[in-house]
N, C-alpha and C positions, 0 to 999 in steps of 0.2 A: 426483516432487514432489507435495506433498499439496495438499489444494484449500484448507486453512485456511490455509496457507504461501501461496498466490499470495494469499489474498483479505486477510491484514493486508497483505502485502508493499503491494499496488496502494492499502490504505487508506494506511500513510507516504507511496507515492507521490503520492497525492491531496493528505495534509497540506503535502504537504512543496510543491506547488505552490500551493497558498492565500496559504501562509506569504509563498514570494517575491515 
């Protein structure tokens, strides 16, 4: 796995709990 792959991945995860 590459380290730019985990670091958007965990940024949508951050969006994505804003969002709810």
């Amino acid at each position: 796995m590459n380290r730019e792959c985990l670091d958007w991945l965990r940024a949508v995860r951050g969006a994505r709990e804003k969002m709810a």
